[in-house]
MARKETI-693007 format. One record per residue (C-alpha): x, y, z; residue in three letters; residue number from 1. Coordinates in Angstrom, 2 decimals, decimal comma, padded with zeros to 5 digits. Each point is the difference from the previous one (the first is absolute). Layout:
X; Y; Z; ALA; NUM .
...
! end
This chain:
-074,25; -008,02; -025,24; UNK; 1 .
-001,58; 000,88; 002,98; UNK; 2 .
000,51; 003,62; 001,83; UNK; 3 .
-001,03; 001,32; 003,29; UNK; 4 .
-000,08; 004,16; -000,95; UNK; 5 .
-000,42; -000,13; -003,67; UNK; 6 .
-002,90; -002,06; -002,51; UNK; 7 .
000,37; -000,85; -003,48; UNK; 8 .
-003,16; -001,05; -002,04; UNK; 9 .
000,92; -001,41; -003,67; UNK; 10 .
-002,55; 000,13; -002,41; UNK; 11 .
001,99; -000,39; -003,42; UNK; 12 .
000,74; 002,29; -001,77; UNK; 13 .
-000,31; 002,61; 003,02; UNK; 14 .
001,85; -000,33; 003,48; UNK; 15 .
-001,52; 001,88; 003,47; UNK; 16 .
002,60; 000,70; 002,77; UNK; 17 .
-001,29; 001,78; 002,98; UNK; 18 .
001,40; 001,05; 002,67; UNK; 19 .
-002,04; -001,97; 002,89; UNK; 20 .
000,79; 001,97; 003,35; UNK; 21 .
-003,00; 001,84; 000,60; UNK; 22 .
000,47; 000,30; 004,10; UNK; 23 .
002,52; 002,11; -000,93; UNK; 24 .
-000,53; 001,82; -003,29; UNK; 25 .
001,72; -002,50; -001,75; UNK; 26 .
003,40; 001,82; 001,09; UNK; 27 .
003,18; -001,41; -001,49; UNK; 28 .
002,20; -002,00; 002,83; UNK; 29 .
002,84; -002,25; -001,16; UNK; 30 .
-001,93; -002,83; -000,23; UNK; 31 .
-002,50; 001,41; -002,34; UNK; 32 .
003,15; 001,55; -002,51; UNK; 33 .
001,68; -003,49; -000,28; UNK; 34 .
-003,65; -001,64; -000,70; UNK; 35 .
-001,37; 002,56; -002,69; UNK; 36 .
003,89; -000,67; -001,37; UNK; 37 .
-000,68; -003,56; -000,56; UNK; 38 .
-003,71; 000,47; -001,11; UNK; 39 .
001,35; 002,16; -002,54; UNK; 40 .
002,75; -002,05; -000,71; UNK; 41 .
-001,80; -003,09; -000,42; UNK; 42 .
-002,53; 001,90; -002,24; UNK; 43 .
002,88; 000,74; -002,24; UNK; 44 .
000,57; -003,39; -000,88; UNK; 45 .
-003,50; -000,41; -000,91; UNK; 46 .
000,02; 003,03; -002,35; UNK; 47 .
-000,68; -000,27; -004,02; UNK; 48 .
-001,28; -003,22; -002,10; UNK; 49 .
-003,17; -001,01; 001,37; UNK; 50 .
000,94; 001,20; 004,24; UNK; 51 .
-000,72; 003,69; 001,13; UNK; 52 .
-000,10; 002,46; -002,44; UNK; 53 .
-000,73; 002,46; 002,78; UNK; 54 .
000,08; 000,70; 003,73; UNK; 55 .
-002,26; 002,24; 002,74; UNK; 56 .
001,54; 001,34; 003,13; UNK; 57 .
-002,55; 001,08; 002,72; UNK; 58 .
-000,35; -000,24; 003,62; UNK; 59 .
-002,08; -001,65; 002,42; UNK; 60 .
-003,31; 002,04; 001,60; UNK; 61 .
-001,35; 002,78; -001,15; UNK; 62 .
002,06; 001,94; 001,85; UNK; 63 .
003,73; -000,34; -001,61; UNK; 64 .
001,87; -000,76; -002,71; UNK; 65 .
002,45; 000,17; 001,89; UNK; 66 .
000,93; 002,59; 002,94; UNK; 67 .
003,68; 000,03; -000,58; UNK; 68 .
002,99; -001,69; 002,18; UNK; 69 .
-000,83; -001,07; 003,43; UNK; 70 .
001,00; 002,49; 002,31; UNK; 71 .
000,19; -002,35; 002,85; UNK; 72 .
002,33; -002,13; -001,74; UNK; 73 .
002,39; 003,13; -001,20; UNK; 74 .
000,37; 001,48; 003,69; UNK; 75 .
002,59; -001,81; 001,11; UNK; 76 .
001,92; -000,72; -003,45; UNK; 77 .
004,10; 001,02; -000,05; UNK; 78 .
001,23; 001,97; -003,12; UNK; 79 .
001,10; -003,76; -001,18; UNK; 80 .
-003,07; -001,23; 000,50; UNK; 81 .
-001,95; 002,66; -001,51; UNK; 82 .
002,51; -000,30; -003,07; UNK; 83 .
-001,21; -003,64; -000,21; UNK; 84 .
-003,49; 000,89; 000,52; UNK; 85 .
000,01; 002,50; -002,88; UNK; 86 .
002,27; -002,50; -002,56; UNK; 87 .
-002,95; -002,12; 000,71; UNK; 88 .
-002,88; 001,98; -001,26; UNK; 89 .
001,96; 001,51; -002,93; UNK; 90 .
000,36; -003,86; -001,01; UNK; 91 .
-003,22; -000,43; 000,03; UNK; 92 .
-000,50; 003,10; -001,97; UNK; 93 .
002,33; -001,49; -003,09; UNK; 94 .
-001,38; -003,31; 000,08; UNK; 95 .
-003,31; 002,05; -000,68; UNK; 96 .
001,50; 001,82; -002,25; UNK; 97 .
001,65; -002,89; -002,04; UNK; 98 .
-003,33; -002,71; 000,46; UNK; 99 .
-000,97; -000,48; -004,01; UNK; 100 .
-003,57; 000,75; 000,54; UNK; 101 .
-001,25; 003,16; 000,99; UNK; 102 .
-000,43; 001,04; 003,70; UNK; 103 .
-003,48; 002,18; 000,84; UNK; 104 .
-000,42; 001,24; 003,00; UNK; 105 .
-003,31; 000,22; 001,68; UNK; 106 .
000,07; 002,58; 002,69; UNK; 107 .
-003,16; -000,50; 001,90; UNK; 108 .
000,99; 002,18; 003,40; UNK; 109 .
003,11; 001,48; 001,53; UNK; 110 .
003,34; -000,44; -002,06; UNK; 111 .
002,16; 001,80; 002,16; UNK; 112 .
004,19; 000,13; -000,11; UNK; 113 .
000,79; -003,73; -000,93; UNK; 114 .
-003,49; -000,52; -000,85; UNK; 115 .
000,21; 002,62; -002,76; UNK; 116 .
003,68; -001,33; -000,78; UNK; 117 .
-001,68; -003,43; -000,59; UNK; 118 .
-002,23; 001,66; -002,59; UNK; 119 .
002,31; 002,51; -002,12; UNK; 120 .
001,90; -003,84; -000,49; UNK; 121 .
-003,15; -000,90; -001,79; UNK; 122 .
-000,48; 001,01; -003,66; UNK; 123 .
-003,13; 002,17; 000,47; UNK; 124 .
-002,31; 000,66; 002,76; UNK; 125 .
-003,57; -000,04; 000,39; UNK; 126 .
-001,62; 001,64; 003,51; UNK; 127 .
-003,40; -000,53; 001,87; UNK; 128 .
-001,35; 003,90; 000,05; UNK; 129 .
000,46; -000,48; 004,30; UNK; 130 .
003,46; -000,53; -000,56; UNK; 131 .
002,89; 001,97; 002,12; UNK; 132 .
003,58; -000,03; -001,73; UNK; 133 .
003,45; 001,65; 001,17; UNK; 134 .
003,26; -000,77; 001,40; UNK; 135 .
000,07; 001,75; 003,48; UNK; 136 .
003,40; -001,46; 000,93; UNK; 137 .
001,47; 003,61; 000,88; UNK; 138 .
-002,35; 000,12; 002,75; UNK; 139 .
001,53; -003,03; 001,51; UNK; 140 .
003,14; 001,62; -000,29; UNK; 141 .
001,39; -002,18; -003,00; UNK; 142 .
-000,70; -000,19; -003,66; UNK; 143 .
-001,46; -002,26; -002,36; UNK; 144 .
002,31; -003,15; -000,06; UNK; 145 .
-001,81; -002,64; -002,42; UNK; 146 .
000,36; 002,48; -003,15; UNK; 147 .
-002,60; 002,52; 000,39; UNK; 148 .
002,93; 002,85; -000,88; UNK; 149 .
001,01; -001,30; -002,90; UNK; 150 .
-003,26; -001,70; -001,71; UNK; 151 .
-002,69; 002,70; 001,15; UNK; 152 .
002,47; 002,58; -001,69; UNK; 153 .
-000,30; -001,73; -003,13; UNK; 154 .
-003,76; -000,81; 000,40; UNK; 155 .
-001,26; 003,55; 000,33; UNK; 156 .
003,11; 001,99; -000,33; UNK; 157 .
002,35; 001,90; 001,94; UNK; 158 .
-001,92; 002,81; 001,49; UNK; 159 .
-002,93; -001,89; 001,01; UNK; 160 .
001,91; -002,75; 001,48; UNK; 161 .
002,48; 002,62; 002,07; UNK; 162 .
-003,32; 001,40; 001,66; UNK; 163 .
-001,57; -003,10; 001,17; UNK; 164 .
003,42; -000,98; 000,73; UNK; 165 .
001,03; 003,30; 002,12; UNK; 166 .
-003,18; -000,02; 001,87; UNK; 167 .
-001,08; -003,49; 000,31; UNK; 168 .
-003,70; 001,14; -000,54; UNK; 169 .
-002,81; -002,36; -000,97; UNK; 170 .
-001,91; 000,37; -003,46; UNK; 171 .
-003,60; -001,45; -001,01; UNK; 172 .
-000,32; -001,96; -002,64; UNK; 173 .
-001,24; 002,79; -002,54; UNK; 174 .
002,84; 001,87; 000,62; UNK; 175 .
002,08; -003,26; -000,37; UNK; 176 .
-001,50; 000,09; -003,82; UNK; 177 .
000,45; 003,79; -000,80; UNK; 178 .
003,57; -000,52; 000,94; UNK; 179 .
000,37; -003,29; -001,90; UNK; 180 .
001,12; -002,34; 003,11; UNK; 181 .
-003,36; -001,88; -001,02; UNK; 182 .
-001,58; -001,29; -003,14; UNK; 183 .
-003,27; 000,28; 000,74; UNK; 184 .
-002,61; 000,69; 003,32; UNK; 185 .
-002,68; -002,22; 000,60; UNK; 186 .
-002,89; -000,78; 002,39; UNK; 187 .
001,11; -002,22; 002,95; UNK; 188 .
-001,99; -002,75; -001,12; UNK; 189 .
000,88; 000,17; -003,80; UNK; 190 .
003,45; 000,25; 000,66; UNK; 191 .
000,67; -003,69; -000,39; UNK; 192 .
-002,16; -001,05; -003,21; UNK; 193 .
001,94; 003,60; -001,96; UNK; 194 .
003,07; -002,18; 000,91; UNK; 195 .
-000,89; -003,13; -001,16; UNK; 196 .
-001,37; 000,98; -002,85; UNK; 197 .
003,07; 002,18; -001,24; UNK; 198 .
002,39; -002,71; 000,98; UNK; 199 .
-002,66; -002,34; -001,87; UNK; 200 .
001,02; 001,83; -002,90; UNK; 201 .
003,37; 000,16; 000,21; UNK; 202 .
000,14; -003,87; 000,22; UNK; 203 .
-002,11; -000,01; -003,15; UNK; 204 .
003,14; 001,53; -001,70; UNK; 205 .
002,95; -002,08; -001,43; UNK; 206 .
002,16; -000,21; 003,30; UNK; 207 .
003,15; 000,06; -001,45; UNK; 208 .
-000,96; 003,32; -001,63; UNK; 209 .
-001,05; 001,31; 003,44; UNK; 210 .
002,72; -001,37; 001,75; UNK; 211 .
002,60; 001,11; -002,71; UNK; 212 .
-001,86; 003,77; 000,14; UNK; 213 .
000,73; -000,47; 003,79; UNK; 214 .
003,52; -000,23; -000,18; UNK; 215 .
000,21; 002,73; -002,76; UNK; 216 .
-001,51; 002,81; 001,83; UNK; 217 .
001,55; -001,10; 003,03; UNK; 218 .
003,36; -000,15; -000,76; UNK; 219 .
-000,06; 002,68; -002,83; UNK; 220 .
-001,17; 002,63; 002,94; UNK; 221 .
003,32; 000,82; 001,21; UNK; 222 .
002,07; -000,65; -003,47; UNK; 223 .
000,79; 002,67; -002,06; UNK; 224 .
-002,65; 000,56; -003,04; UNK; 225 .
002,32; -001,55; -002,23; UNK; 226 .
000,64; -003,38; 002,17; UNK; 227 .
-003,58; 000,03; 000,79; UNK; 228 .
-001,20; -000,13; -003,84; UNK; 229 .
002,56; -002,91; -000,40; UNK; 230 .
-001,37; -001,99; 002,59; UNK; 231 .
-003,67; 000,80; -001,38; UNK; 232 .
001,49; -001,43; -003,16; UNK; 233 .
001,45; -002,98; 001,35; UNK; 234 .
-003,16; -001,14; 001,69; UNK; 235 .
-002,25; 000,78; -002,93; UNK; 236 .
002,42; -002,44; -002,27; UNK; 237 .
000,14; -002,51; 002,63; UNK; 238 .
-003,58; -000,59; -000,39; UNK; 239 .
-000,57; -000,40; -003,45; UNK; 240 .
001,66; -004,15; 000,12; UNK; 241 .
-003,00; -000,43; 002,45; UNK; 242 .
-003,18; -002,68; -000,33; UNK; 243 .
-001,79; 002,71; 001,36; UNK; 244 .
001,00; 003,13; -002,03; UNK; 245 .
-000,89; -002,34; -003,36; UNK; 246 .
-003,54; -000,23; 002,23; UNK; 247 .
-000,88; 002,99; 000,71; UNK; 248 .
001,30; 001,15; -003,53; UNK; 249 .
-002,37; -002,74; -001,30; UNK; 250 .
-002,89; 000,26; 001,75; UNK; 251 .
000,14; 003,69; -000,71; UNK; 252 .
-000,33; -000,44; -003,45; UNK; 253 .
-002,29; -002,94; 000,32; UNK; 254 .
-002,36; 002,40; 002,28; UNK; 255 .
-000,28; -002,16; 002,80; UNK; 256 .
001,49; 000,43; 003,80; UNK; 257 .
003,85; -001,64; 000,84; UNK; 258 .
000,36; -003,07; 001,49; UNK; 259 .
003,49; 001,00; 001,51; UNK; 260 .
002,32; -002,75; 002,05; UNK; 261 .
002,83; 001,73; 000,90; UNK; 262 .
002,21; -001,30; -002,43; UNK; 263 .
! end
């Protein structure tokens, strides 16, 4: 369907969603949340068999990823409306989170406050070496309020996260990758085709092995060690019935590449 701040480009197995506001650094209003919502939503249904095995979240320009909640829009918010405002950026955090494929994020400018939010939601991240990245909320005289406390604390750890936090400072993109809030740094105009190609091969792989591997590690994180191994275990058994585990396990021995289906 058709959206007015957001564009999705499908070319099976891999999905592009960007962020198409580039007047205004791509900043997150209400009207973008509820469309990247249903993009992602949408996508989700499309996930596994033959559909997207894979999805890229970038922004429009070369400017942004995405420059983090419009400002403008927040001004004149209530405490109930800022409550709703938040709800709806940490849903579309989960349905990131839950989508069957894997989510990369390609930051190719600033990824401030929501804009970084919008990333940590993403499995991994990948950064143009001109990127800017922090959540600078505190300066504004609130805090993070689509996640950033709670994911960036888990992405890079709790000391790390309180500082950038605490001071709302902005990092670089190498800095980004010592501290582990980014995969990998590349040149501006290589950033794209290091995406595409990663998220090439992760569709290569059987998707229900990727998706399954998904859940796993994201569930398992905040289990104990014990409840965590039994969900690994689960998962692994629930693939083994699969077409595409007797594939793989085939063309393995057969030395040839899979032909997985998502079955």
């Amino acid at each position: 369907m058709p959206y007015d701040n957001v564009t999705v480009e499908v070319a099976a197995p891999i999905a592009t969603v960007t962020v198409n506001r580039p007047k205004v650094l791509n900043a997150l209003d209400d009207a973008t949340l509820r469309e990247l919502t249903d993009a992602f939503l949408a996508l989700a249904s499309q996930s596994g068999q033959d559909g997207i095995r894979c999805v890229i979240l970038t922004g429009a320009g070369d400017r942004a990823f995405v420059a983090g909640a419009d400002i403008a829009a927040m001004a004149g918010m209530s405490a109930d409306e800022a409550r709703a405002f938040g709800a709806r950026g940490h849903r579309l955090g989960t349905v990131i989170e839950d989508l069957p494929a894997p989510v990369i994020a390609a930051v190719n400018g600033f990824a401030l406050g929501g804009g970084l939010e919008l990333a940590l939601a993403c499995d991994f991240t990948l950064a143009a070496s001109t990127a800017k990245l922090g959540l600078p909320e505190v300066g504004l005289g609130i805090i993070p309020g689509f996640g950033g406390t709670q994911r960036l604390t888990r992405r890079v750890g709790p000391s790390a996260a309180r500082v950038l936090v605490y001071t709302g400072e902005l990092i670089g993109a190498e800095e980004a990758l010592r501290i582990g809030l980014v995969h990998a740094v590349t040149p501006p105009a290589d950033l794209l085709p290091t995406v595409r190609a990663m998220a090439n091969k992760i569709a290569s792989r059987g998707p229900l092995a990727v998706a399954a591997a998904k859940r796993a590690m994201r569930l398992g994180a905040d289990l104990p060690l014990d409840r965590a191994l039994e969900l690994e275990r689960d998962q692994f058994a629930a693939l083994f019935p699969t077409a595409d585990r007797t594939e793989g396990m085939r063309a393995f021995l057969e030395k040839r590449p899979p032909r997985f289906q998502g079955r």
